[in-house]
C-alpha positions as CSV (number, residue, x, y, z in Angstrom):
1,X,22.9,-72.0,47.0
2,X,24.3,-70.9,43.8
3,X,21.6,-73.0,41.5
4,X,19.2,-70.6,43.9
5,X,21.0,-67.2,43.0
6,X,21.3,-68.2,39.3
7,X,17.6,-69.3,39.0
8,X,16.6,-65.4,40.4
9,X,18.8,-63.8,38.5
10,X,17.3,-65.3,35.5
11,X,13.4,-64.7,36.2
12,X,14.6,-61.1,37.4
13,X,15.9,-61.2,33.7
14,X,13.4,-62.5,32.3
15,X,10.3,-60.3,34.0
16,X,12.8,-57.1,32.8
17,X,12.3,-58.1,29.2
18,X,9.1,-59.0,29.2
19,X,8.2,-55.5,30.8
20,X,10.5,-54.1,28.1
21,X,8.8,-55.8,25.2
22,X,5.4,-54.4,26.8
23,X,6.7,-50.9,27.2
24,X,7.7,-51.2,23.3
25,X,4.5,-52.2,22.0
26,X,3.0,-49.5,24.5
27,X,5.6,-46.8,22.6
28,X,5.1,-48.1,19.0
29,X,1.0,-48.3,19.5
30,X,1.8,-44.3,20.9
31,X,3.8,-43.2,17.7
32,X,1.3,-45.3,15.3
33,X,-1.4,-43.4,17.4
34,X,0.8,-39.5,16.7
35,X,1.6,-40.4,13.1
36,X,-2.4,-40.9,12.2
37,X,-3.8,-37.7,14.6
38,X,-1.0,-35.6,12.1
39,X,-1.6,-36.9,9.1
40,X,-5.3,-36.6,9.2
41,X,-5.1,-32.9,10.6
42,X,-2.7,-32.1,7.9
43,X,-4.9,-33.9,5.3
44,X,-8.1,-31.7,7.4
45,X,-5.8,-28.6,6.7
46,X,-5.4,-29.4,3.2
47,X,-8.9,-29.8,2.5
48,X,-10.1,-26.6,4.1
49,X,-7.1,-24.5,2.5
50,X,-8.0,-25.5,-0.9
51,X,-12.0,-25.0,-0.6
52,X,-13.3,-22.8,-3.0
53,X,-14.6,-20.0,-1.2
54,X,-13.0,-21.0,1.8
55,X,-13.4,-18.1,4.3
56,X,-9.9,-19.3,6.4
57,X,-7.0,-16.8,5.8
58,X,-4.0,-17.9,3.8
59,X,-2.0,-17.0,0.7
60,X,-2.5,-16.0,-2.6
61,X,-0.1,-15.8,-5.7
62,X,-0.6,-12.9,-8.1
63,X,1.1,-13.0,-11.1
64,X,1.8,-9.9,-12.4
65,X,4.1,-8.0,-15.2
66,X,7.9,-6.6,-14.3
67,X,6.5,-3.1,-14.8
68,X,4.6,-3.3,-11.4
69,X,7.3,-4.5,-9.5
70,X,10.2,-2.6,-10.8
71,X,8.2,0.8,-10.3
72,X,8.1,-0.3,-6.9
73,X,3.8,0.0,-6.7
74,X,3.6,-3.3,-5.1
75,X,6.2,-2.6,-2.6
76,X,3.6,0.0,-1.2
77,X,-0.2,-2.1,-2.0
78,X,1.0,-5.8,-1.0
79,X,1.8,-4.8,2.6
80,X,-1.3,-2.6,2.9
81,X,-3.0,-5.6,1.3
82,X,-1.8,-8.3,3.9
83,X,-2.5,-6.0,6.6
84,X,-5.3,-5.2,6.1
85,X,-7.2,-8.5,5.0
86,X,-4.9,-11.0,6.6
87,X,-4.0,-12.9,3.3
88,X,-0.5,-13.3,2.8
89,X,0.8,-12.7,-0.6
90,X,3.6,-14.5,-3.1
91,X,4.3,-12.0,-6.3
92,X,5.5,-13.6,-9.0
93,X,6.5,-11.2,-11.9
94,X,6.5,-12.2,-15.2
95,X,5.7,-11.2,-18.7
96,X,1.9,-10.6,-19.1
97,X,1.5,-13.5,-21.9
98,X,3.4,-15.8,-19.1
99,X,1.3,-14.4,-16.1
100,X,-2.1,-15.2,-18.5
101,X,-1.2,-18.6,-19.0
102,X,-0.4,-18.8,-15.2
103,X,-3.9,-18.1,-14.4
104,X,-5.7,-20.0,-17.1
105,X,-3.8,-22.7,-15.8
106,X,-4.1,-22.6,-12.4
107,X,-1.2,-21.5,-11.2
108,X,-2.1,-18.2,-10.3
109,X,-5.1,-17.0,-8.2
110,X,-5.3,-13.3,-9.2
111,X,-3.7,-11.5,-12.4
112,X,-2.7,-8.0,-12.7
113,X,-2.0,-7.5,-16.3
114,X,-1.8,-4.8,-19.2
115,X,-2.4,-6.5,-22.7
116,X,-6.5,-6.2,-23.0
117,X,-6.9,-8.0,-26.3
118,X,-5.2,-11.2,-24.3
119,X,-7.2,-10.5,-21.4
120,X,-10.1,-10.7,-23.2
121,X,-9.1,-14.0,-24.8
122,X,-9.0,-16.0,-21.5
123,X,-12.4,-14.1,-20.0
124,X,-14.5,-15.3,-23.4
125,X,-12.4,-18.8,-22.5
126,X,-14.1,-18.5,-19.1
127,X,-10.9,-18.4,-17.6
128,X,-10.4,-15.5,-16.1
129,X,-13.2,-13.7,-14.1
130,X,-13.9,-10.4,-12.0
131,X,-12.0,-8.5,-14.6
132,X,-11.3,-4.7,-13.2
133,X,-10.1,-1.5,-14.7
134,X,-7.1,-0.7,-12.4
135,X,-4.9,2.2,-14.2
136,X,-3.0,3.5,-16.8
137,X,0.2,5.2,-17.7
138,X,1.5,5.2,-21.3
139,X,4.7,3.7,-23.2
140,X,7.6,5.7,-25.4
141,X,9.8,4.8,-27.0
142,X,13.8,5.7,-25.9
143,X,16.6,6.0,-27.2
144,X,20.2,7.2,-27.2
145,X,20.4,11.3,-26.9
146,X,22.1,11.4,-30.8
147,X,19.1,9.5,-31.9
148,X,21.1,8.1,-34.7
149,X,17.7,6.8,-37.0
150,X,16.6,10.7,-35.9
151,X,12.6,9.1,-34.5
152,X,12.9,12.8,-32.5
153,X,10.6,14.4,-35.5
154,X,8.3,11.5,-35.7
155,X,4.5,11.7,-35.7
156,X,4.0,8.6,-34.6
157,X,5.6,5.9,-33.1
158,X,4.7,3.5,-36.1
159,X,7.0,6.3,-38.0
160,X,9.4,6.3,-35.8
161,X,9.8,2.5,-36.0
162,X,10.2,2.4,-39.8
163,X,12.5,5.0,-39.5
164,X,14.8,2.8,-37.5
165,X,14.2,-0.2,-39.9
166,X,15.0,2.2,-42.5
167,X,18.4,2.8,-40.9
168,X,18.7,-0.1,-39.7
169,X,19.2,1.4,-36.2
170,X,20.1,-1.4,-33.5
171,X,16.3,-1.4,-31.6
172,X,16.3,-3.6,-28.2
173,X,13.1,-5.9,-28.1
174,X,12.1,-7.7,-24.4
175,X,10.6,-10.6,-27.1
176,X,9.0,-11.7,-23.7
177,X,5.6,-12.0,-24.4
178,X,4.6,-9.5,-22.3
179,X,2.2,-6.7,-22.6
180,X,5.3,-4.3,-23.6
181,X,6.3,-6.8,-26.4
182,X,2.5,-7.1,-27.8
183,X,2.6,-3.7,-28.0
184,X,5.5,-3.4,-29.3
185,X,4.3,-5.8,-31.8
186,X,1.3,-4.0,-32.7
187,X,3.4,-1.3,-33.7
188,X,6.0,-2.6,-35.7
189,X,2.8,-4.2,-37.5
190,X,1.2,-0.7,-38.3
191,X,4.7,0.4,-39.4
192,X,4.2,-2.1,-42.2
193,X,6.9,-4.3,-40.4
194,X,5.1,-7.6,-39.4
195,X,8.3,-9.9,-38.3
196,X,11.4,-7.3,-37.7
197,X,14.4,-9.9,-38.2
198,X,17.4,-8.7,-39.0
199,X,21.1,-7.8,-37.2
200,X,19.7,-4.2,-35.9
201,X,16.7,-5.8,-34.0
202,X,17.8,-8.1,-30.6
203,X,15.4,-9.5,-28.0
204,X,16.9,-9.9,-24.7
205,X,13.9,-12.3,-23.2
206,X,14.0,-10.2,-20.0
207,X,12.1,-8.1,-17.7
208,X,11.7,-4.2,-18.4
209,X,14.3,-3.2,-16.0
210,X,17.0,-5.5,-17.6
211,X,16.1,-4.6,-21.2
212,X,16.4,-0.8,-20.9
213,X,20.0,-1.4,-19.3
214,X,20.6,-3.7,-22.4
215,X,19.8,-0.9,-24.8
216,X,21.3,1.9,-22.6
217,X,25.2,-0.3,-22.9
218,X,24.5,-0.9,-26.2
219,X,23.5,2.1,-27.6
220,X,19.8,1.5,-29.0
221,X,16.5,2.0,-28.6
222,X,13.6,-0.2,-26.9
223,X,9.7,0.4,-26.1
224,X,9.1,0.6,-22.5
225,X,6.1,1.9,-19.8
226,X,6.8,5.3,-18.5
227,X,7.3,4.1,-14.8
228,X,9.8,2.1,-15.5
229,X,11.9,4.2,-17.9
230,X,11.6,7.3,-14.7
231,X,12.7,4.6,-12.2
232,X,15.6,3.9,-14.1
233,X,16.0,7.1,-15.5
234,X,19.4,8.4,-13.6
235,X,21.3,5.3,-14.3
236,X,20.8,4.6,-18.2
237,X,21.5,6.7,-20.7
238,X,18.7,7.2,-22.7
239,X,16.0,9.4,-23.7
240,X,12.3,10.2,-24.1
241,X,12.0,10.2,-28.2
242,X,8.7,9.7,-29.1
243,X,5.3,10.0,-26.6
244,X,1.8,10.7,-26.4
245,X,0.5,8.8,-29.5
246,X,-2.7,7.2,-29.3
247,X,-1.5,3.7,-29.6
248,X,0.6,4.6,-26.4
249,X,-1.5,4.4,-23.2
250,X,-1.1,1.5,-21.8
251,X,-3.9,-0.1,-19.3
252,X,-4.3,-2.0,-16.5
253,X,-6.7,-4.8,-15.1
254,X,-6.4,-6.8,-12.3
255,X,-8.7,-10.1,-12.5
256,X,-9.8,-13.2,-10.9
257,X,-8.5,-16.9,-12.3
258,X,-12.0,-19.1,-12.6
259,X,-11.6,-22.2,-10.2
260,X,-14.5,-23.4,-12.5
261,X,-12.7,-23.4,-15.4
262,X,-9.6,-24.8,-14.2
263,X,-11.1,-27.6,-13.1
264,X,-12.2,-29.1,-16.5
265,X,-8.8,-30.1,-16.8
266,X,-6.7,-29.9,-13.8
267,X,-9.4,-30.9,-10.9
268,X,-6.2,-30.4,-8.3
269,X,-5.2,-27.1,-9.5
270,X,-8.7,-25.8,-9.2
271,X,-9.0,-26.9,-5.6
272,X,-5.6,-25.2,-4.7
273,X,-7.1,-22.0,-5.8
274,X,-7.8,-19.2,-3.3
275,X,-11.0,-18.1,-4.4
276,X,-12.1,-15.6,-1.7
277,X,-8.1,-14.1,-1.2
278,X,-8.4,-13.3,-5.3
279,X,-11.3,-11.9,-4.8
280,X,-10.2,-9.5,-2.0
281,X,-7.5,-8.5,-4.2
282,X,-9.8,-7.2,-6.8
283,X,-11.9,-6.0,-4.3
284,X,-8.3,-4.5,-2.7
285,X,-7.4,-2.5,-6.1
286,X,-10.2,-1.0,-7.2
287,X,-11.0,0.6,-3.8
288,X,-11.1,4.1,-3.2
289,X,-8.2,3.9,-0.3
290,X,-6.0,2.4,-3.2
291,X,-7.2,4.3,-6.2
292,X,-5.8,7.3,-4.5
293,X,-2.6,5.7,-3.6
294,X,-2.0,5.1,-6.7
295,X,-2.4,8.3,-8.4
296,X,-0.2,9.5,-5.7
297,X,2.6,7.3,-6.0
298,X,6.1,8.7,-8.1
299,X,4.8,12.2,-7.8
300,X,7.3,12.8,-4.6
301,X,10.1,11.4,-6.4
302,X,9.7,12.1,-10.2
303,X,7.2,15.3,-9.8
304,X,4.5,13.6,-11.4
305,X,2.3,10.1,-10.9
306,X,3.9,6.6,-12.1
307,X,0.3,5.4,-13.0
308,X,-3.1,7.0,-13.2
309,X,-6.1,5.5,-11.1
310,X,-9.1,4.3,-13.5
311,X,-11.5,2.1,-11.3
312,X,-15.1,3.0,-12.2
313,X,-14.0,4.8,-15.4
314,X,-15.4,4.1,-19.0
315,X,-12.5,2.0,-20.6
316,X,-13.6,3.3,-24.0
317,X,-13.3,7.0,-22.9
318,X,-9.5,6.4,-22.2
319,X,-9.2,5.1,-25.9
320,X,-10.4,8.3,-27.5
């Protein structure tokens, strides 16, 4: 009787695993079967996102200079932007000669920049496309209210920097690479000052925002945008010293990176690139609904515009 019970007790046993060991082959056949259905839509996903002139939604990266976000302008237009096309937007602002290269090397679908002579360097390249007159405002140069190298009486603001050579004034440079230091460049080279190296001239490496606080503690003077300089205006102790020279305005363009280019040497970059999203940007900026916008924005605040809307206009005409 007991041999009987035992023998049961084992084929009961021994049915039980076998059904288990079915019931895990079922169950790993199942996940096997889950784990290829994901990976192939994500690969599916992957392949539609980065078509070039893919119509799907999805996000774009703008790289852009400091002086656009620290105004605040694209606190205002990227919202508007992403509601209104559906694109989703990642701003990453750096100096102009940094947001260039991001866009020459793929990196960055859409550039909004304000050094045209390097603009123009990476459109002959083929690099960048769709390049757009956006805006303008102009630069001065600030300093501390004594104005100890006295620029106040300059003509110029190539005078004014020689005068502070002269003196050997402490002068604050971003030495960033961005459109503020190429300008700033530019005019250290008409002063007759090609490489300004000495104890009185710093570069802090930083962002507008940061380098005007830099020269405000310390007592010096920088180059900066107008918008930024009004922004910070109330918490810095600086002043307006020299404006309105020629080799002061400072433009805008917003442009397209060239998925064509790109991919002569980085075939994975170029297929990450949001082609149609760029586009609508450009499209976005230049637009009538915008242009406006812009020309509005500061005047509430500061009593007069940040930025002056140019889309359509004659480049040359603002140069005269």
């Amino acid at each position: 009787m007991l041999y009987l019970l035992k023998r049961y007790a084992e084929k009961d046993i021994t049915e039980m695993m076998c059904v288990v060991k079915r019931n895990a082959v079922l169950l790993s056949i199942l996940i096997c079967l889950v784990v290829f259905a994901l990976i192939s839509c994500g690969n599916k996903n992957n392949n539609s996102d980065s078509k070039l002139g893919s119509q799907g939604k999805g996000e774009i990266i703008l790289a852009t200079t400091t002086s656009t976000q620290d105004t605040g302008l694209l606190d205002v237009l990227i919202p508007l932007f992403e509601q209104k096309t559906g694109y989703k937007v990642k701003t990453i602002a750096v100096g102009t000669g940094q947001a260039l290269a991001m866009g020459e090397r793929g990196d960055a679908d859409v550039m909004l920049v304000h050094a045209p002579e390097a603009e123009m360097e990476l459109v002959k390249k083929g690099a960048a496309i769709n390049r757009k007159l956006v805006m303008h405002n102009d630069f001065v140069v600030v300093g501390p209210p004594e104005d100890p190298a006295g620029i106040g009486k300059a003509k110029s603001a190539a005078e004014a920097f020689k005068l502070i050579a002269q003196k050997q004034v402490l002068f604050i440079s971003r030495g960033d690479d961005s459109g503020t230091h190429r300008k700033e460049l530019q005019i250290w080279e008409l002063a007759g000052i090609e490489n300004p190296e000495d104890r009185w001239y710093q570069s802090t490496g930083q962002g507008m925002g940061t380098t005007l606080d830099i020269a405000s503690e310390k007592v010096g003077y920088t180059l900066t945008d107008r918008g930024t300089y009004l922004v910070k205006r109330d918490n810095i102790r600086l002043e307006i010293l020299v404006e309105g020279a020629k080799e002061l305005l400072n433009i805008y363009h917003v442009m397209q990176t060239n998925p064509e280019y790109v991919k002569k040497t980085n075939p994975n970059a170029a297929r990450m690139i949001n082609y149609e999203g760029a586009k609508a940007f450009v499209d976005f900026m230049v637009s009538e609904e915008v242009q406006k916008i812009i020309g509005e924005f500061g005047k509430d605040k500061f009593g007069q515009p940040l930025f002056f809307p140019d889309a359509g206009k004659d480049e040359g005409e603002l140069l005269k």
